[in-house]
C-alpha positions as semicolon CSV with decimal commas, in nm:
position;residue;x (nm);y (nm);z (nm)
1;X;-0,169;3,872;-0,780
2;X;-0,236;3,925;-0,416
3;X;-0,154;3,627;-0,162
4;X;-0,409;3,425;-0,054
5;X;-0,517;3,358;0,306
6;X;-0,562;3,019;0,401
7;X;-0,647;2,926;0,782
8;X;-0,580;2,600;0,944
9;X;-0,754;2,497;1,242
10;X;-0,601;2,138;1,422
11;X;-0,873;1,915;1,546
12;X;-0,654;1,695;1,618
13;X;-0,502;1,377;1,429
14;X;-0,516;1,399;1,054
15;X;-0,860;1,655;1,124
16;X;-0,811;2,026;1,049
17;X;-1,054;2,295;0,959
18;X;-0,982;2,476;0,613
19;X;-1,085;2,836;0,598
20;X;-0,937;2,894;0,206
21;X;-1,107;3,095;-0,113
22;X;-1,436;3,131;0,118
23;X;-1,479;2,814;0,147
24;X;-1,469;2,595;0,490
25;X;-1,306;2,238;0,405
26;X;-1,264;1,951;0,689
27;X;-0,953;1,652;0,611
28;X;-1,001;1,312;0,749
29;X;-1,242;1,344;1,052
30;X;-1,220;1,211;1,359
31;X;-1,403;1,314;1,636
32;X;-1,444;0,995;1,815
33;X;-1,317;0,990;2,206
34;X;-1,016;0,849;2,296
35;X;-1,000;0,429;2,283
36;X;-0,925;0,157;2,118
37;X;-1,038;0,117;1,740
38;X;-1,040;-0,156;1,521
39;X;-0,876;-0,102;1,182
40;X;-0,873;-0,463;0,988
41;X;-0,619;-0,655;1,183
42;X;-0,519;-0,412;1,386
43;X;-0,627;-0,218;1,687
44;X;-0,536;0,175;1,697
45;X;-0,544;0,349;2,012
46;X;-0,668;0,693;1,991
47;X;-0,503;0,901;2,295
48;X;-0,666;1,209;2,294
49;X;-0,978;1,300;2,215
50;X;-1,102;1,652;1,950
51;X;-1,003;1,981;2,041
52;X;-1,375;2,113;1,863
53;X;-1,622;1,882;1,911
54;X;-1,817;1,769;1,582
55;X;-2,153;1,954;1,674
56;X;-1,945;2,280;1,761
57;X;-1,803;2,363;1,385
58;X;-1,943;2,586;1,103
59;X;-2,144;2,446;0,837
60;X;-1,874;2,253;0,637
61;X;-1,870;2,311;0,264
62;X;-1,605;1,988;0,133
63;X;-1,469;1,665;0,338
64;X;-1,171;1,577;0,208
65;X;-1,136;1,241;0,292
66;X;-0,778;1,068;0,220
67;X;-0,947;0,740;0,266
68;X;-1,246;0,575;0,517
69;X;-1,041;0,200;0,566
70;X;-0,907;0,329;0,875
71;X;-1,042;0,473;1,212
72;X;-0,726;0,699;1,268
73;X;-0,854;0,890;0,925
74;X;-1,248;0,835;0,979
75;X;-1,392;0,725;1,285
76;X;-1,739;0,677;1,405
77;X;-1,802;1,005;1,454
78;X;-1,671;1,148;1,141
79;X;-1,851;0,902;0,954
80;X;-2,170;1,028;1,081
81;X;-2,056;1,407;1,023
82;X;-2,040;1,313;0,662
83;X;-2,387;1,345;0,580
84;X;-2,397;1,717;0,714
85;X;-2,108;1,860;0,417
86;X;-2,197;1,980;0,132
87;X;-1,967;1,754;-0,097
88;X;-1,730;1,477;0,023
89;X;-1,472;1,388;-0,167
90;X;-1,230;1,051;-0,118
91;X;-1,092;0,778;-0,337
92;X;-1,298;0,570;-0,592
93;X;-1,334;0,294;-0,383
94;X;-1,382;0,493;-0,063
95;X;-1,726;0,623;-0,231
96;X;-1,805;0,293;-0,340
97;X;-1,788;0,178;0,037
98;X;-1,959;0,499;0,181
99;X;-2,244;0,559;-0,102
100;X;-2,491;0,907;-0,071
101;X;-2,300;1,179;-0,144
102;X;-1,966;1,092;-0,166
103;X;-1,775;1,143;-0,445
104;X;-1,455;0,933;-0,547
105;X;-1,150;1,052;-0,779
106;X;-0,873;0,832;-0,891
107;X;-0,537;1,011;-0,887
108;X;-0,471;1,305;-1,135
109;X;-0,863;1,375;-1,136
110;X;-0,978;1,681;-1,063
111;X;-1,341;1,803;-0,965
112;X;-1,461;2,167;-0,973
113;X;-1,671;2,356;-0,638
114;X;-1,836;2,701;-0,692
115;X;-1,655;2,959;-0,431
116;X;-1,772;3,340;-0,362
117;X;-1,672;3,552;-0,609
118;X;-1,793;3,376;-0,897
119;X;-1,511;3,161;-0,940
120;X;-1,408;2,815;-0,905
121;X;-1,162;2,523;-0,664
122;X;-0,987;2,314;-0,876
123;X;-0,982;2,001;-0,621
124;X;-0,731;1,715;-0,764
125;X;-0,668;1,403;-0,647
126;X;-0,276;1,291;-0,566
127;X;-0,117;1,007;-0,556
128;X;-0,046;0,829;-0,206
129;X;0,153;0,544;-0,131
130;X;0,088;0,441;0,254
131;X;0,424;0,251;0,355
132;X;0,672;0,049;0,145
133;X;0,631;-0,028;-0,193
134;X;0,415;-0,314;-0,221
135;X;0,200;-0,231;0,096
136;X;-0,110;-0,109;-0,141
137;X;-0,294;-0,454;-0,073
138;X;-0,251;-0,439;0,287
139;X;-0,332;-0,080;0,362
140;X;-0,557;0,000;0,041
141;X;-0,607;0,270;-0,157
142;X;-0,495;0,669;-0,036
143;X;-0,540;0,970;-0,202
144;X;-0,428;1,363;-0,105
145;X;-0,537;1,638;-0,272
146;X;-0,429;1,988;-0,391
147;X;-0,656;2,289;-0,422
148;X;-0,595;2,582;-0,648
149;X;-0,828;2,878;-0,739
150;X;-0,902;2,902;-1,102
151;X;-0,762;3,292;-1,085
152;X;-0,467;3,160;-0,885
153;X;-0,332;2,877;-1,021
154;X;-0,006;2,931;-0,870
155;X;-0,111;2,915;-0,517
156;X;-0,211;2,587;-0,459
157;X;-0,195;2,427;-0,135
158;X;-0,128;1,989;-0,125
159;X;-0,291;1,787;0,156
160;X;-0,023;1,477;0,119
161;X;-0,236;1,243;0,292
162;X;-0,108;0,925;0,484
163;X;0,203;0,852;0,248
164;X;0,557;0,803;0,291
165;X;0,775;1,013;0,058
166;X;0,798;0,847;-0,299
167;X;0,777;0,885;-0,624
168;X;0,417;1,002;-0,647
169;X;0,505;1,304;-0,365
170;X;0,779;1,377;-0,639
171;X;0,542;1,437;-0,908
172;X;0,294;1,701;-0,727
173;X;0,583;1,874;-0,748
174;X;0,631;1,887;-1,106
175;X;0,282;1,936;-1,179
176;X;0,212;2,204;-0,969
177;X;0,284;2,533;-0,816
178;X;0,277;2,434;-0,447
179;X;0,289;2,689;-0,162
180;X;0,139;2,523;0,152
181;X;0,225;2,141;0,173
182;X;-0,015;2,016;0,511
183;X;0,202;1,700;0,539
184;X;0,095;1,365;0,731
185;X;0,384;1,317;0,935
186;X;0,428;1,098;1,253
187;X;0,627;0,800;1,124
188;X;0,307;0,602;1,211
189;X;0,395;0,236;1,310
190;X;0,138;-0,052;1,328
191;X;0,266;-0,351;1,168
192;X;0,646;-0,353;1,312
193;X;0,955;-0,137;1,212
194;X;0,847;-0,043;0,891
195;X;0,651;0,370;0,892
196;X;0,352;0,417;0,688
197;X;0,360;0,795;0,688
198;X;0,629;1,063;0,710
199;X;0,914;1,075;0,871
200;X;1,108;1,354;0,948
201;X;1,360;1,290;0,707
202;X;1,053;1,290;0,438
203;X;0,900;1,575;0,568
204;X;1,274;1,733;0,474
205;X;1,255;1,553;0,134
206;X;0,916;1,704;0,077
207;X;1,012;2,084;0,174
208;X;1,342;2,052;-0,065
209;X;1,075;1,918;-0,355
210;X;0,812;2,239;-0,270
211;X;1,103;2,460;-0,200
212;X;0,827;2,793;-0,228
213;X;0,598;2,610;-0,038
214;X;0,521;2,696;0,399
215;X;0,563;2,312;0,564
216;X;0,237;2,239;0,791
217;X;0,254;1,882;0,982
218;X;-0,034;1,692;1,070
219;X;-0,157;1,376;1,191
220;X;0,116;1,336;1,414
221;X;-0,050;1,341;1,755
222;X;-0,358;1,199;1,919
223;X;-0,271;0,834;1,817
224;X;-0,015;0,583;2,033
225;X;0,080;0,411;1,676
226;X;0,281;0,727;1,569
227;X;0,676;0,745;1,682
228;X;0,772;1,110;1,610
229;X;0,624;1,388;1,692
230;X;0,602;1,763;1,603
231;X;0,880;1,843;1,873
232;X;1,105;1,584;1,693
233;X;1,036;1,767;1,328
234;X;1,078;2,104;1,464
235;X;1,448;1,986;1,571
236;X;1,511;1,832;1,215
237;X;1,435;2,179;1,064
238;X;1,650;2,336;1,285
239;X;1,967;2,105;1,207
240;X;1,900;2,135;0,818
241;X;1,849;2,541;0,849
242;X;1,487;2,512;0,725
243;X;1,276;2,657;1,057
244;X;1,150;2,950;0,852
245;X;1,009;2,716;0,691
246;X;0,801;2,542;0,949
247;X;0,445;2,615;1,052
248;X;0,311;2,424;1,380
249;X;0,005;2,366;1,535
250;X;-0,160;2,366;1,833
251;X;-0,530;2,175;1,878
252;X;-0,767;2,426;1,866
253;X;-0,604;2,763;1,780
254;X;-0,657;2,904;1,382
255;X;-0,385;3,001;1,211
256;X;-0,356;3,254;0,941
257;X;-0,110;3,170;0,604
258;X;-0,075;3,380;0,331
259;X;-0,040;3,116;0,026
């Protein structure tokens, strides 16, 4: 079977624009300007604002929405983009909180969408931890997501989501055929020394545990909470020997995998 082609737009943040199996799919939008954004307790300075602005994309066919509890994954802006998809999908309690159209899936859950062709995305929902273990009150519930064609099972691609590498990162592994991981890096700090997403040592982790997979980091820019950026994972490659690896991004430039 022929590689797929899957193209990755940055928006900036955790917000890229999926061009995969005919199908456009947005992650976690933000298109808000930069400022300061209240998140429960905490505020989240957002440092640079979209590199497409919301009313400038193509009709968008699927959100996928690791979860709306925080304004560095959904601001006000991509909150009111929502009602323009097609389908949103997020977390069970995510579509609780949003209502209309949303649709929520618990880990392992998977939801079909029609694609050209005939055919069908299998769109599962992962497992995401964000932070230590334990953190799940504070910071709520995450999902990520992989997508696989029905005819190409074997290509999927994994959107981690904000989550540190654990356990649950482990078993997407096992479970599927990974060959793009998009993987929330940044070492995002809020609440002290502890990280609540990747970093660059789990970004390594995660490339040894999808070792057929390309490595695509987002949602490591764009916000003053996160503490590494793609510069400092680019280097960590290097030491370990794993550059070919490596896909970067710049805001605003599409580009082209074969998965």
């Amino acid at each position: 079977m022929a590689d797929t082609l899957l193209t990755i737009t940055l928006i900036g943040g955790p917000t890229a624009l999926l061009e995969f199996g005919g199908l456009r799919l947005l992650t976690d939008p933000t298109f808000s300007p930069p400022g300061a954004y209240q998140s429960g307790s905490v505020t989240l300075t957002k440092v640079r604002g979209p590199a497409i602005a919301a009313e400038a994309l193509p009709p968008i066919d699927v959100v996928l929405l690791s979860h709306d509890q925080h304004a560095d994954n959904l601001d006000d802006a991509g909150r009111a983009l929502l009602a323009h998809a097609k389908r949103v999908i997020t977390t069970s309690s995510g579509a609780g909180r949003l209502g209309g159209h949303v649709e929520g899936l618990v880990p392992w859950q998977t939801t079909n969408i029609a694609v050209p062709g005939n055919r069908q995305m299998q769109v599962t929902a992962t497992p995401a931890r964000h932070g230590p273990a334990g953190i799940e009150p504070i910071t709520g519930e995450v999902v990520g997501f992989v997508l696989a064609l029905e005819d190409q099972p074997d290509h999927a691609i994994y959107i981690t989501g904000d989550t540190v590498w654990y356990s649950g990162v482990a078993e997407v592994a096992r479970r599927f055929n990974v060959t793009a991981v998009l993987a929330y890096a940044g070492a995002a700090r809020t609440r002290g020394p502890i990280h609540l997403t990747m970093d660059t040592n789990e970004v390594i982790e995660t490339a040894s545990a999808f070792p057929h997979a390309t490595i695509v980091p987002l949602h490591h820019e764009g916000w003053a909470h996160f503490t590494e950026s793609q510069t400092d994972i680019a280097k960590a490659f290097a030491v370990v020997g794993l550059s070919s690896r490596l896909q970067l991004l710049e805001p605003g430039v599409a580009v082209n995998l074969k998965v």
